[in-house]
N, C-alpha and C positions, 0 to 999 in steps of 0.2 A: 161693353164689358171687355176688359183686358184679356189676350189669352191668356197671361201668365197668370191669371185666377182659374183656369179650368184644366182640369187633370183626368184621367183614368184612372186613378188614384182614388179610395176614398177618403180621403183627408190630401189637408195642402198646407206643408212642412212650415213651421212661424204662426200656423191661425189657429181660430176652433172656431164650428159651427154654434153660435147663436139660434138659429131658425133653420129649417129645413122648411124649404119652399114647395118640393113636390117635381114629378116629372115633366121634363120640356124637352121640346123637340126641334129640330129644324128636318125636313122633308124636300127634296125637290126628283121630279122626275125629268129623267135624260136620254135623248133618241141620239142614234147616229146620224150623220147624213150622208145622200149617195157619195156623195163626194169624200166623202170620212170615211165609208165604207170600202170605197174603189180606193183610197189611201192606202187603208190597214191591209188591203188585200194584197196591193204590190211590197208592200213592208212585208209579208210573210212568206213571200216568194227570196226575200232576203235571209230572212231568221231573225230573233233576236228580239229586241226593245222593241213594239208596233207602240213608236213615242206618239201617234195618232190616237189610240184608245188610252193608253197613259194619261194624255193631258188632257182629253174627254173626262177620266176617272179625277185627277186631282181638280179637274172644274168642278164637278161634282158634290167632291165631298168635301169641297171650302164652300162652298154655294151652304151645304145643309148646316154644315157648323156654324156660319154667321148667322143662318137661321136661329138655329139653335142658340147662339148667344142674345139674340136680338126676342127671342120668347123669355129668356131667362132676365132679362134687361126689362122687360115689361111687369112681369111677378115682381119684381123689386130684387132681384136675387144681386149678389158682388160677386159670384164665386158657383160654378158647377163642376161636380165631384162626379167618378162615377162614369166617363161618358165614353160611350159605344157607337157604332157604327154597325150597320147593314145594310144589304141590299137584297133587291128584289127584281128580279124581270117580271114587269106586270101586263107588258105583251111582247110581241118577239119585234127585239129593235129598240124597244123602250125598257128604261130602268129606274127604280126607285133608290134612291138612295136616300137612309134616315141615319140622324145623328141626336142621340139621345143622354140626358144625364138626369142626374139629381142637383133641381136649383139649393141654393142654400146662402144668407145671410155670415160671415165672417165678420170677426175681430182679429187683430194681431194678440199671438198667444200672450198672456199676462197681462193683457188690458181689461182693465174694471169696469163697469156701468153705471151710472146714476141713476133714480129713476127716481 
């Protein structure tokens, strides 16, 4: 799936939903490691950016969004509307992060059907 079919948006500017596919997810969970941990720690003795838990967090939540498009790819969906993010610490050191939307089938807007 293209990103530029998926929005937080519920509509996406030029199409219209044909089919609404239903909810899809992409899910992955994520630990630090000591070494990641002993990082961010000396980072915070500095101040500022700890670019250590940063690019832990954007690993994350690109991991769950190709998820997520890669579930929406499978429903048949062109296009996810709708999509949200969150997280969870689901033990101490590990994190959940989900990225969720509404799959759905597009046309470009004024295209007609045959059927």
């Amino acid at each position: 799936m293209r990103s530029d079919m998926t929005t937080t948006a519920f509509t996406l500017d030029g199409y219209r939903a044909s089919r609404t596919l239903g909810v899809v997810r992409g899910i992955t969970v994520r630990s630090r490691s000591v070494i990641g941990n002993f990082g961010a720690a000396i980072q915070t003795l500095f101040g500022g950016n700890i670019t250590i838990l940063s690019e832990l967090c954007e690993r994350a939540r690109t991991e769950a969004f190709d998820l997520m498009c890669q579930h929406a790819d499978s429903v048949g969906a062109n296009a996810v509307v709708g999509i949200r993010y969150d997280a969870t610490e689901v033990m101490q050191g590990a994190t959940e992060v989900l990225c969720y939307g509404t799959a759905i089938v597009v046309e470009q807007a004024g295209a007609t059907t045959t059927g």
